[in-house]
VEXTI-165259 format. One line per field, with one value per residue: residue number from 0; x, y, z of N, C-alpha, C in turn. Coordinates in steps of 0.2 Angstrom, whole numbers. Example, Ala and Ser with C-alpha at 12.3 -4.5 7.8 and 13.67 -1.06 7.14 Angstrom:
! VEXTI-165259
n: 0 1
neast: 66 64
nnorth: -28 -11
nup: 39 35
caeast: 62 68
canorth: -22 -5
caup: 39 36
ceast: 66 64
cnorth: -16 0
cup: 39 39
This chain:
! VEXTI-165259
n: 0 1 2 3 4 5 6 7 8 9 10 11 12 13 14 15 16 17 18 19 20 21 22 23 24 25 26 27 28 29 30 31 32 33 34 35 36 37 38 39 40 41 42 43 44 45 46 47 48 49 50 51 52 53 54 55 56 57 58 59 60 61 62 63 64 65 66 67 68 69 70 71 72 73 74 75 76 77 78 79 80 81 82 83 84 85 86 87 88 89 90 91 92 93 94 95 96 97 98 99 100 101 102 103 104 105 106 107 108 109 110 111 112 113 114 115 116 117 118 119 120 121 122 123 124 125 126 127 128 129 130 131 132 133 134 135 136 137 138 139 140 141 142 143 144 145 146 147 148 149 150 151 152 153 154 155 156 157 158 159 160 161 162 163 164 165 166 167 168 169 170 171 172 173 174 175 176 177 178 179 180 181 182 183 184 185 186 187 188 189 190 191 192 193 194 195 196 197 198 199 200 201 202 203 204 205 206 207 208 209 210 211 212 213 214 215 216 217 218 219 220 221 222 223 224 225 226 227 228 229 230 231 232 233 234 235 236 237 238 239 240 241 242 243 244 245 246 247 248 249 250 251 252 253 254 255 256 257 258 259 260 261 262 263 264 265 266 267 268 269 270 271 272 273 274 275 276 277 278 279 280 281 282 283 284 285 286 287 288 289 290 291 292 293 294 295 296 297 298 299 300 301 302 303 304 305 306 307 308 309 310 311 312 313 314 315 316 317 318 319 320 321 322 323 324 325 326 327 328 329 330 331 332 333 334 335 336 337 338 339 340 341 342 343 344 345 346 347 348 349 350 351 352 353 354 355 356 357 358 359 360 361 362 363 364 365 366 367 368 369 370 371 372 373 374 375 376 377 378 379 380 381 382 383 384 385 386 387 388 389 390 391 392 393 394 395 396 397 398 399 400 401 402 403 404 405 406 407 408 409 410 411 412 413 414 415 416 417 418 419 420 421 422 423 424 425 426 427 428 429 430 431 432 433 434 435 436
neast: 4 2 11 7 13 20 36 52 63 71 87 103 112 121 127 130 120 106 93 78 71 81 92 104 113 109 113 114 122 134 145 147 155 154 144 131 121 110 107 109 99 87 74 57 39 26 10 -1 -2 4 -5 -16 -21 -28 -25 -37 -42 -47 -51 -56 -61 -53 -39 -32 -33 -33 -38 -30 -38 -48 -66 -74 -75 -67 -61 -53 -45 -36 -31 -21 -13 -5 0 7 17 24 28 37 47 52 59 66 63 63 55 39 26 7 -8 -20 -34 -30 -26 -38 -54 -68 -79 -98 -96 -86 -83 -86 -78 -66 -64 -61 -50 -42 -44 -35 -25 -16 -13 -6 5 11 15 28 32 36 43 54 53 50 40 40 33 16 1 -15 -29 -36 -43 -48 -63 -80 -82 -71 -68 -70 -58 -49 -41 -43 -56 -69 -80 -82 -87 -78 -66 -65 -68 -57 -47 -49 -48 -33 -29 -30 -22 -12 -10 -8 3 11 9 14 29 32 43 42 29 17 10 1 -8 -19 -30 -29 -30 -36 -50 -54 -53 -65 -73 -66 -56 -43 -30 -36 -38 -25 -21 -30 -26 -11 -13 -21 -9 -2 -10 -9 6 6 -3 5 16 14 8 22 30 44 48 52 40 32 28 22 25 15 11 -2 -10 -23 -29 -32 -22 -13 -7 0 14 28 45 50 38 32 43 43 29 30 43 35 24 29 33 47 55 48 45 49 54 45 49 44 46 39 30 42 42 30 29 38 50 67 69 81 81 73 75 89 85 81 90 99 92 92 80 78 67 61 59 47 51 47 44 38 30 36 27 16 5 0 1 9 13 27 38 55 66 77 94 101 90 90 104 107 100 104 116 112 107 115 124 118 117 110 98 88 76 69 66 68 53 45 33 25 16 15 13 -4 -5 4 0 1 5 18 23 24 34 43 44 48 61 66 66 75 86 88 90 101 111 112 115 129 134 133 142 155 155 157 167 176 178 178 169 165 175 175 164 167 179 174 166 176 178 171 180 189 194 184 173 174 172 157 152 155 147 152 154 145 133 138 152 152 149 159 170 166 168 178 186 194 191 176 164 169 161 167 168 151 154 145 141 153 153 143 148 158 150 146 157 161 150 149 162
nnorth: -6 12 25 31 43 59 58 57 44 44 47 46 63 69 81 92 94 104 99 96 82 73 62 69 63 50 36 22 11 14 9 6 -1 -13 -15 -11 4 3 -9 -9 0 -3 3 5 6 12 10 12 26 33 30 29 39 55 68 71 79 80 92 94 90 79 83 80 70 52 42 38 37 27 22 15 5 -7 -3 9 2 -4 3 10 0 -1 12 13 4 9 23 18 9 20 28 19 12 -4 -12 -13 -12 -17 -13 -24 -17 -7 -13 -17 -16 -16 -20 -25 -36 -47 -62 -55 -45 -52 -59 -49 -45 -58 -54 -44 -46 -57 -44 -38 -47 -49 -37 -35 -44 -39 -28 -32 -30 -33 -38 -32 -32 -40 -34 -34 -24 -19 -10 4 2 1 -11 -14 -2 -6 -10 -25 -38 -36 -34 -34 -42 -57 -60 -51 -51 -66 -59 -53 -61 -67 -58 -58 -68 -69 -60 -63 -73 -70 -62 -73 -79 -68 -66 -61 -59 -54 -52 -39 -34 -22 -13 -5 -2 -7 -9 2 16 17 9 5 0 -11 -29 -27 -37 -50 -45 -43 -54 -60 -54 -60 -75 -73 -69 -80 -89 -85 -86 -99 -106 -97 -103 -117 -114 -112 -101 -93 -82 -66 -62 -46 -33 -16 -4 9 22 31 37 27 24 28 21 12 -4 -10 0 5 1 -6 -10 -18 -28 -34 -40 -49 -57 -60 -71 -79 -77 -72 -80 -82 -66 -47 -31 -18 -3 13 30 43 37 31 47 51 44 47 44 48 42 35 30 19 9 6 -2 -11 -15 -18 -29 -40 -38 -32 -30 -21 -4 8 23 37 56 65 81 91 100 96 85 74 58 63 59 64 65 60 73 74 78 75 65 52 51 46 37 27 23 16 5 1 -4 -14 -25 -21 -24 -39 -45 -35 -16 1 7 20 27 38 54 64 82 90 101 99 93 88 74 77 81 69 63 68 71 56 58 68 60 48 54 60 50 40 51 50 39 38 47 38 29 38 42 29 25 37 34 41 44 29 25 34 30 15 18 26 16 8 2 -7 -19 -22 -28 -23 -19 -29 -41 -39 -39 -51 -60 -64 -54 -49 -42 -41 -42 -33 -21 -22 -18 -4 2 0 11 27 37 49 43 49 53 53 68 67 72 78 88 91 78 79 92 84 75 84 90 77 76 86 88
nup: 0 -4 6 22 27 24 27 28 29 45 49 54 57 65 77 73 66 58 51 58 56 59 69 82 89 92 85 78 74 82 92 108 124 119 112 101 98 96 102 114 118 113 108 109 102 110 106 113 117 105 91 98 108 108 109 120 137 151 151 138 121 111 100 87 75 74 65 55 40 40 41 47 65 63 51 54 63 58 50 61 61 51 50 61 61 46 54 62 54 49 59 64 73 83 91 95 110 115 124 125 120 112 99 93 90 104 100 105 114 124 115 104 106 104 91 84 87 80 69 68 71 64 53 59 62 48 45 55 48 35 39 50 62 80 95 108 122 130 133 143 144 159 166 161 157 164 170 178 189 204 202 196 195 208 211 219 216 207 194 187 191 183 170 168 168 157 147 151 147 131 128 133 123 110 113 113 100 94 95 107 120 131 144 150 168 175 184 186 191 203 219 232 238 252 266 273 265 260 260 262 263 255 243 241 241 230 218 218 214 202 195 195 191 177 174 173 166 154 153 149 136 129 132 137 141 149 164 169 178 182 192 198 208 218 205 197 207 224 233 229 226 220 224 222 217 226 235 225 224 238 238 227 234 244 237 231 218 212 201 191 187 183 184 176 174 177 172 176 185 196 200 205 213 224 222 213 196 193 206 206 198 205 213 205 201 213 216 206 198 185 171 163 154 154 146 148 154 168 174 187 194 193 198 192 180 167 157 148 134 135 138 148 150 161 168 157 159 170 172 162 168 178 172 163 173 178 169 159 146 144 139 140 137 131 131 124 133 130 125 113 116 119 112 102 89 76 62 62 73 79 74 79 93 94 90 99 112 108 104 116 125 119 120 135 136 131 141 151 150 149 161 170 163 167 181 193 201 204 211 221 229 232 240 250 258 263 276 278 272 281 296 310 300 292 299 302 289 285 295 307 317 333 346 357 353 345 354 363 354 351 366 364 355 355 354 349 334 319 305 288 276 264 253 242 234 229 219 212 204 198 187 179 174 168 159 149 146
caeast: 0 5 14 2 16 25 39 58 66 75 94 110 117 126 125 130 114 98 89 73 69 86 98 109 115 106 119 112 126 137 145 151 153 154 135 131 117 102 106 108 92 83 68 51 33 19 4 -9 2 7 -8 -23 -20 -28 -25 -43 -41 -51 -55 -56 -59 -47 -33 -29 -36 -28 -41 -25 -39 -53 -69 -78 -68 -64 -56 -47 -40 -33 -24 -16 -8 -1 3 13 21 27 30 44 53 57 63 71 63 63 52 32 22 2 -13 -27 -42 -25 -26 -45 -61 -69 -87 -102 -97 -80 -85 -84 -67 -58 -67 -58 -43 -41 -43 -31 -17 -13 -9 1 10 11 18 30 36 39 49 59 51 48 36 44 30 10 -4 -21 -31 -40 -43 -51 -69 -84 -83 -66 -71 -66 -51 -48 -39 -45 -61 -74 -84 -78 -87 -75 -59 -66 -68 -50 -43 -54 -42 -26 -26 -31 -18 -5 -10 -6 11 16 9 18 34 33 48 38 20 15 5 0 -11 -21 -34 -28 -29 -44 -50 -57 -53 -71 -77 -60 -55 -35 -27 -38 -37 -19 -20 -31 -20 -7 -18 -20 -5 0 -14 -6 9 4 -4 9 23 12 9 27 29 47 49 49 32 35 26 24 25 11 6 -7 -15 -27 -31 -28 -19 -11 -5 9 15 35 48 51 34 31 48 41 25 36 46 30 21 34 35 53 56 45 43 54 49 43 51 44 50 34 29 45 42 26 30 42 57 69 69 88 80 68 80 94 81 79 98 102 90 91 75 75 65 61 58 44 56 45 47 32 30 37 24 9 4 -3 7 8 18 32 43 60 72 80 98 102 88 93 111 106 95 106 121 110 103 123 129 115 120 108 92 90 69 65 70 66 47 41 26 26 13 15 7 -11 -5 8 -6 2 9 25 25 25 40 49 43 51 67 68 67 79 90 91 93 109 117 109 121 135 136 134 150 160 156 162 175 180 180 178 163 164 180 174 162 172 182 168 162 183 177 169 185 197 194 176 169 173 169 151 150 154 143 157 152 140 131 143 159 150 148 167 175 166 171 188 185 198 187 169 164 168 160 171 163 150 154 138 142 159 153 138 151 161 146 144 164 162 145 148 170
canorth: 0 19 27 36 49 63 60 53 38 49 48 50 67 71 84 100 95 107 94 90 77 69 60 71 57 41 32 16 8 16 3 7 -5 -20 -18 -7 9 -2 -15 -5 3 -7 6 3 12 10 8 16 34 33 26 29 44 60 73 72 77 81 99 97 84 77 89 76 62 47 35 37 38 24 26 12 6 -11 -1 12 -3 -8 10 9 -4 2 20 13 2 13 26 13 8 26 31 14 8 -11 -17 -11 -15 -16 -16 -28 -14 -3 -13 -19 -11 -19 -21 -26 -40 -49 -63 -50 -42 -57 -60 -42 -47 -61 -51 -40 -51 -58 -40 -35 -50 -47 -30 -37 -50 -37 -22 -36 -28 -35 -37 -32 -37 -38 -34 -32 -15 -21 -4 6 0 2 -16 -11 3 -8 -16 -31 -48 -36 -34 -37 -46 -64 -60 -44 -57 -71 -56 -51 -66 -68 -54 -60 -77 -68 -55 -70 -79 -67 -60 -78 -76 -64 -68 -57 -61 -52 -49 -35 -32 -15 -14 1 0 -14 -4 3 20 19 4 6 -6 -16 -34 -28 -44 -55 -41 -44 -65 -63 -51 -65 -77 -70 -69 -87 -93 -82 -90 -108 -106 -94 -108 -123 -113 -113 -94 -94 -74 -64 -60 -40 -29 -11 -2 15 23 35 36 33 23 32 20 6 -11 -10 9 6 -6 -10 -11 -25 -34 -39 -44 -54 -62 -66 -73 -82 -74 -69 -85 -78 -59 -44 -23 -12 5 19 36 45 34 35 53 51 40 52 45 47 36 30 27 13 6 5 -6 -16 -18 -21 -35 -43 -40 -24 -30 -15 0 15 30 44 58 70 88 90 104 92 75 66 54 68 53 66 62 62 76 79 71 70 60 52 49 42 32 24 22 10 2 -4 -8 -19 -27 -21 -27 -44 -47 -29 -11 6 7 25 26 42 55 72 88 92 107 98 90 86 70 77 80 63 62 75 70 49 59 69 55 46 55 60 42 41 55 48 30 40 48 33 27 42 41 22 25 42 32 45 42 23 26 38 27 11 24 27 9 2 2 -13 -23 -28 -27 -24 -18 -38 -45 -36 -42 -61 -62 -66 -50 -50 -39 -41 -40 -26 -16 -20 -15 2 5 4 19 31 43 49 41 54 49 58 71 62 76 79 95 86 72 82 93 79 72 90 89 72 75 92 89
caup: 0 -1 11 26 29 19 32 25 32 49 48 59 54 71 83 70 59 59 50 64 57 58 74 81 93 91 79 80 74 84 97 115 129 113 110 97 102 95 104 123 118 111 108 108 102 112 102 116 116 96 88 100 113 102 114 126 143 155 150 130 116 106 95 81 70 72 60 50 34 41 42 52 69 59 49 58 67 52 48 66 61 44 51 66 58 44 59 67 50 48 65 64 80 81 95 97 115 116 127 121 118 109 92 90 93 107 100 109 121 123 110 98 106 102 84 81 91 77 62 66 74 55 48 61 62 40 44 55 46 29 42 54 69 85 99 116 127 128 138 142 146 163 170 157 158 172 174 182 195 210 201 193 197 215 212 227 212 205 187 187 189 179 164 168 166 151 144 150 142 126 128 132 117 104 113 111 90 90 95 109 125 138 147 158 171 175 188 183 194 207 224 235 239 256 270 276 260 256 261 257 263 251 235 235 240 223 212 217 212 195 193 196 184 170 173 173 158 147 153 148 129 128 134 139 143 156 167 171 185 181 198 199 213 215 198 195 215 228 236 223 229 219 222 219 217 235 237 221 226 245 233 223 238 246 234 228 210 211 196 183 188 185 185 171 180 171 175 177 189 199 203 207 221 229 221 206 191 194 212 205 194 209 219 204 200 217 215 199 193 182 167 156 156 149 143 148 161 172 176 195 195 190 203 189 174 160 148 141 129 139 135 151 147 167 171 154 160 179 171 159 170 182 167 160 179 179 164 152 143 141 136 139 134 130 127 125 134 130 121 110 119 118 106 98 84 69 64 60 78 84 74 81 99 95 88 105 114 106 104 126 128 115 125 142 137 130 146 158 148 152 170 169 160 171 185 199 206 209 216 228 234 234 245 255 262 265 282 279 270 285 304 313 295 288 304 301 283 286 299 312 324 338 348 361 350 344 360 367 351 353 371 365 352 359 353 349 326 316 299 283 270 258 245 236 229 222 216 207 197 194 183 176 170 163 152 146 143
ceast: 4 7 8 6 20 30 46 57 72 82 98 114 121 125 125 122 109 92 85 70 76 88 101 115 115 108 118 115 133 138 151 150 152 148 134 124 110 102 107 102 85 72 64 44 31 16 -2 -8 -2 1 -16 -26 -24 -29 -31 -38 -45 -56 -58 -56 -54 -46 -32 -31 -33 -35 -38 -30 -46 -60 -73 -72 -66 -58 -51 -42 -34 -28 -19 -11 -3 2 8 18 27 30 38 50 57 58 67 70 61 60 44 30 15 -1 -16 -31 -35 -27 -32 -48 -67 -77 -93 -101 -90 -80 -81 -77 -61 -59 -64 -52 -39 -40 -37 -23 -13 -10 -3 8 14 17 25 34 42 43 54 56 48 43 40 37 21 9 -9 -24 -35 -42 -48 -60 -76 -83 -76 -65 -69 -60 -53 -49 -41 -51 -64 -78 -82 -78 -79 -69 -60 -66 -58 -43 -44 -47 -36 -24 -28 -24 -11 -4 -6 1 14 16 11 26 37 38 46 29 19 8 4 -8 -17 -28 -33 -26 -37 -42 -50 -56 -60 -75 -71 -57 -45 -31 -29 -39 -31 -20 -23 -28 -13 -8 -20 -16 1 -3 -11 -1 9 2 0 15 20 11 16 31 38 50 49 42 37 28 29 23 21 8 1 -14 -18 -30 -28 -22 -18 -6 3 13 23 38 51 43 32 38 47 35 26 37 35 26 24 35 42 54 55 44 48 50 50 44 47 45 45 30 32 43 36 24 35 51 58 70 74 86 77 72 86 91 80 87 100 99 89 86 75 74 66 58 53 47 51 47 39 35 29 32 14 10 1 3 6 14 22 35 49 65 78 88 100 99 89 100 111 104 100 114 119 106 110 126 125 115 117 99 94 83 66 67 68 60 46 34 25 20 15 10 -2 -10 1 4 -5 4 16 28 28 32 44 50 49 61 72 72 72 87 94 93 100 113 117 116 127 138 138 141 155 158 158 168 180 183 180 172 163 170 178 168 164 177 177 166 169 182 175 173 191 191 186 173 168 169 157 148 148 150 147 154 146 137 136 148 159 152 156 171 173 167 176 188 191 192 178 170 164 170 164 164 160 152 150 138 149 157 146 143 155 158 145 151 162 158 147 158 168
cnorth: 6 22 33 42 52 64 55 49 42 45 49 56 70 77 94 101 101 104 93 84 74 68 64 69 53 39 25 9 8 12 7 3 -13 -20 -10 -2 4 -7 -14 -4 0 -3 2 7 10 13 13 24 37 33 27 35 48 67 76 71 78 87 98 89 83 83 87 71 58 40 34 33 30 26 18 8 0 -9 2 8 -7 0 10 6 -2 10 18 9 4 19 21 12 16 29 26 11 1 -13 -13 -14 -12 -17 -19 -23 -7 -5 -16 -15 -18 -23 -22 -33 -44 -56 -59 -46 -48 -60 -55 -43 -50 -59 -47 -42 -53 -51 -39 -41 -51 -42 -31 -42 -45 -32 -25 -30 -31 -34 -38 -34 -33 -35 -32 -25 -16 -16 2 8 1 -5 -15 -7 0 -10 -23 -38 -44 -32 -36 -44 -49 -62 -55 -48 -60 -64 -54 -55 -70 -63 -57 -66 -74 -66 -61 -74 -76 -63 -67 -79 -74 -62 -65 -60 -55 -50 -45 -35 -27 -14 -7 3 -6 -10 -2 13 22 10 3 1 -10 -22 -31 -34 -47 -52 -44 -51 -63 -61 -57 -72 -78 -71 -76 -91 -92 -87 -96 -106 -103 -101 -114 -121 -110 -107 -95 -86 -73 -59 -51 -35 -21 -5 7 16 26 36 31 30 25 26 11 2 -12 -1 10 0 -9 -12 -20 -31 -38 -43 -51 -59 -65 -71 -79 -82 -74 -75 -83 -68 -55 -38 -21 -7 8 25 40 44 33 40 54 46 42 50 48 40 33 26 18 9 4 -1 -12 -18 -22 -28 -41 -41 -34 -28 -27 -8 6 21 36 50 64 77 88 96 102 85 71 64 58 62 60 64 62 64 78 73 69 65 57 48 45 35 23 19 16 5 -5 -7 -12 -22 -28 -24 -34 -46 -40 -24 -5 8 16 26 36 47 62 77 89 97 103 90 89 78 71 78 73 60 64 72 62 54 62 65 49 47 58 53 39 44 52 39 32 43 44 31 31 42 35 22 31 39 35 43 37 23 28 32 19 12 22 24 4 1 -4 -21 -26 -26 -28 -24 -26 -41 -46 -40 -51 -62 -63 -61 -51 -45 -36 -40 -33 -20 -16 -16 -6 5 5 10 23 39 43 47 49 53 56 61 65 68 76 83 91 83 77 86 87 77 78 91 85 74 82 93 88
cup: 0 5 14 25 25 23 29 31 38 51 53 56 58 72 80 66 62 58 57 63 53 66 74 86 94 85 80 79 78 92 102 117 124 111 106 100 101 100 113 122 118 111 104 106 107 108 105 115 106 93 91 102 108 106 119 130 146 154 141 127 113 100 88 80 70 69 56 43 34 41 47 58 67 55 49 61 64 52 53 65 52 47 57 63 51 48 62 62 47 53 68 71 79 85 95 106 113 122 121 115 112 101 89 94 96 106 105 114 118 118 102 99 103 97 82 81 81 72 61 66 67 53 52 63 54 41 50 53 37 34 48 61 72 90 106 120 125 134 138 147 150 168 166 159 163 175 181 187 202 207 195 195 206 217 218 221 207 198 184 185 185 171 163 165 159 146 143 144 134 123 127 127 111 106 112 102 89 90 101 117 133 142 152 161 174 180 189 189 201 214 228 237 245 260 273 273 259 261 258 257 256 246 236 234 232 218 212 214 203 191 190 189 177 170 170 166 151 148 149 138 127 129 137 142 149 158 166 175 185 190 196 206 212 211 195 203 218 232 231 226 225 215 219 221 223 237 234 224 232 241 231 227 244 245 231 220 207 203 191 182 188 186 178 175 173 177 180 185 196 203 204 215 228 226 214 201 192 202 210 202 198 212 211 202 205 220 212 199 188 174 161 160 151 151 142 154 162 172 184 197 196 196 199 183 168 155 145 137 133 137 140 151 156 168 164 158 166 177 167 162 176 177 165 166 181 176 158 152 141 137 134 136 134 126 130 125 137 125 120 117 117 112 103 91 76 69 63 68 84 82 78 89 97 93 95 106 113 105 111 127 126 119 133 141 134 139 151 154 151 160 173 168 166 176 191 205 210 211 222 234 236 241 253 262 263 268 283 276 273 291 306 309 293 293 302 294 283 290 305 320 327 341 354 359 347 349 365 363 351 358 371 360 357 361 350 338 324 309 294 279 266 252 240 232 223 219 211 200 195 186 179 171 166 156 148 145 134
C-alpha cells in the first residue's frame, strides 16, 4: 500500500545538523561498551500513546485524528496498524508494546473483542514480518472500563476477575503469536479507595492469584519470557497495591513470584511515588529483577502521569548508568510510553517527539559510559564503604560480629565516630565535568 506519511526515512546526521527530522546522537550503529546503540536501547513504540491517545483530557476533546484515513472502527483498526508500523521503519525503532483494547475495537461483548482481536493479529504479524520488527512485550487494558471501578484480578466481584482473566489469556496468546519475550501487568486500577469497604489482605491474596494462573498457563503454551510488573502509585487509585519497586519486590518475595517476575520501571511513575527514576532502577539492580523500562518523564509541578517524551539528558544519564551496571536489557527495553502535547497536533510531531526521545537516551548511554570510564565516582564510593573490607567492617559483613563484639570494640574507640565528608556538591560537578568535557 501507499505510504500514510510525507515523512523521510530519519537519519544519523550528528550533533552540527539542523535537520529536525534527523539523529543528532542516536547512531544506532554506533558501538560502545561492545553492543552497538540499538542493541543497549533497544527502543520501543507503544501503540496506546502513538496510535490511539488524540490529545482528550479532562477539560477538552481530542486535537488530532488518528483514524489514520478509516472510516468504520474495523477499519481504523486496520490503519493503526499500517501508520505505526510505517512510523517505526522510519525512525528505525525495532520493537512495538500493546494493550489488548489498543489494536482492535472492542465491539459489543467480549465474544466480539476477540473476533476483532483475530482479524487484526494476522496484519500485524504481515507488517511485522515485511519491516523485521519486533514485539517487546503484551498486555491487556483491565482498568479502562466500568466493569473495572473496584479493580480487577482485586475486584470485590468474581465476574470482574473471571472477565479479567478472560483478557489475559487472550492477551497472552497473541504476545506468544507474536513472538513477543515479555508480558505485563499494570495494575491500573488494582488498589482501594477507602478501607471502610475493602478486604485488602484477600485483594492482594487474589491479584497474586491471577497472577500465578497467567503463569501456569503462558509456561504450559510454551511462553518462555519474562512476566513484568509495572510499579504505579497513585494514579489513577488512591492507594495502589503496587505503588513502587520495594513495594512490588516484598510482593514478589511473598508470593513467591521472584522466578518468573521482574519490574517495568517507568519514570513518570518513579516521581510520582516520591522518588527518582535512577531510584527505581537502583532497587531493581540491586535485585536482579529490572525488566524493562517506559522511557518517559512528568512535570514536577503536575501530581498526575503527564507521559512526556524524555528530553532531560540527566535523568537520561542516571538512568542509563543504572541500566549498563545492571548489565543491560536482556527481554526488555526502552518502550516510549510516551505522548505528543495536547497542542503539539500534527503528525510530524510525533516524529519529532520519538526523535527527541531518542535522541536524550543516546546521550543519556554515551554519558553513563563516560562516567564508567572516568571512573571517579565509583572510586569515591568504593572509598567510602573500606570500612567494611578488613577489621570490625569484615567482621560485620561475614557475619562473624556480635552484639557483644560489637559493644566491646566500641568501648575501646579512643574517641567519639567521626564519619568523613559524603561530597555531594563534588561528586555532582564531577558528573557535570564528565558529560559536558
Amino acid at each position: 500500500m501507499n505510504e500514510l506519511f510525507n515523512i523521510p526515512v530519519i537519519n544519523y546526521e550528528g550533533p552540527e545538523s539542523k535537520n529536525p527530522l534527523a539523529f543528532k546522537y542516536y547512531d544506532k550503529d554506533r558501538v560502545i561498551g561492545g553492543k552497538t546503540m540499538a542493541e543497549h536501547l533497544r527502543f520501543s513504540m507503544c501503540y496506546w500513546h502513538t496510535l490511539c491517545a488524540d490529545g482528550t483530557d479532562m477539560f477538552g476533546i481530542g486535537t488530532i485524528d488518528k483514524s489514520f484515513g478509516g472510516a468504520d472502527p474495523l477499519e481504523i483498526y486496520k490503519q493503526k496498524v499500517y501508520a505505526g508500523f510505517e512510523m517505526m521503519h522510519k525512525l528505525g525503532i525495532e520493537y512495538f508494546c500493546f494493550h489488548d483494547r489498543d489494536i482492535a475495537p472492542e465491539g459489543e461483548s467480549l465474544s466480539d473483542f476477540q473476533k476483532n482481536l483475530d482479524i487484526i493479529v494476522p496484519i500485524i504479524k504481515e507488517q511485522m514480518e515485511k519491516y523485521g520488527i519486533k514485539l517487546l512485550w503484551g498486555t491487556a487494558n483491565c482498568f479502562s472500563r466500568a466493569r473495572y471501578m473496584h479493580g480487577a484480578a482485586t475486584s470485590p466481584y468474581a465476574d470482574a476477575f473471571a472477565y479479567a482473566a478472560a483478557q489475559v489469556k487472550k492477551a497472552i496468546d497473541i504476545t506468544i503469536e507474536l513472538g513477543g519475550t515479555g508480558y505485563v501487568f499494570w495494575g491500573g486500577r488494582e488498589g482501594y479507595e477507602t478501607l471502610l469497604n475493602t478486604k485488602m489482605g484477600f485483594e492482594i491474596d487474589n491479584y497474586a492469584r491471577l497472577l500465578k494462573m497467567a503463569v501456569a498457563y503462558a509456561r504450559s503454551k510454551g511462553f518462555t519470557g519474562d512476566f513484568f510488573i509495572e510499579p504505579k502509585p497513585k494514579e489513577p487509585t488512591k492507594h495502589q497495591y503496587d505503588f513502587d519497586a520495594a513495594t512490588v519486590l516484598g510482593f514478589l518475595h511473598k508470593y513467591d513470584l521472584l522466578r518468573d517476575f521482574k519490574l517495568n520501571i517507568e519514570a513518570n511513575h518513579a516521581t510520582l511515588a516520591g522518588h527518582t527514576f535512577e531510584h527505581e532502577l537502583r532497587i531493581c539492580r540491586d535485585n536482579g529483577i529490572l525488566g524493562s523500562v517506559d522511557a518517559n518523564q512528568g512535570d514536577n509541578h503536575l501530581g498526575w502521569d503527564t507521559d512526556q517524551f524524555p528530553t532531560n539528558v540527566y535523568d537520561t544519564t542516571y538512568a542509563m548508568y543504572e541500566i549498563v551496571k545492571a548489565g543491560g536489557f536482556t527481554n526488555g527495553g526502552l518502550n516510549f510510553d510516551a505522548k505528543t502535547r495536547r497542542g503539539s497536533n500534527t503528525i510530524e510531531d510525533i516524529f519529532l517527539a520519538h526523535i527527541a526521545g531518542m535522541d536524550a537516551f543516546a546521550l543519556g548511554l554515551i554519558n553513563a559510559y563516560k562516567l564508567i570510564e572516568d571512573g571517579r565516582i565509583e572510586e569515591f564510593v568504593e572509598n567510602r564503604y573500606a570500612s567494611y573490607n578488613s577489621g570490625i567492617g569484615l567482621d560485620i559483613v561475614n557475619g562473624t560480629a556480635t552484639l557483644e563484639s560489637l559493644s566491646d570494640y566500641a568501648l575501646s574507640l579512643s574517641d567519639d565516630v567521626k564519619p568523613e565528608s559524603g561530597r555531594q556538591e563534588y561528586l555532582e560537578s564531577v558528573v557535570n565535568s564528565v558529560i559536558f568535557s
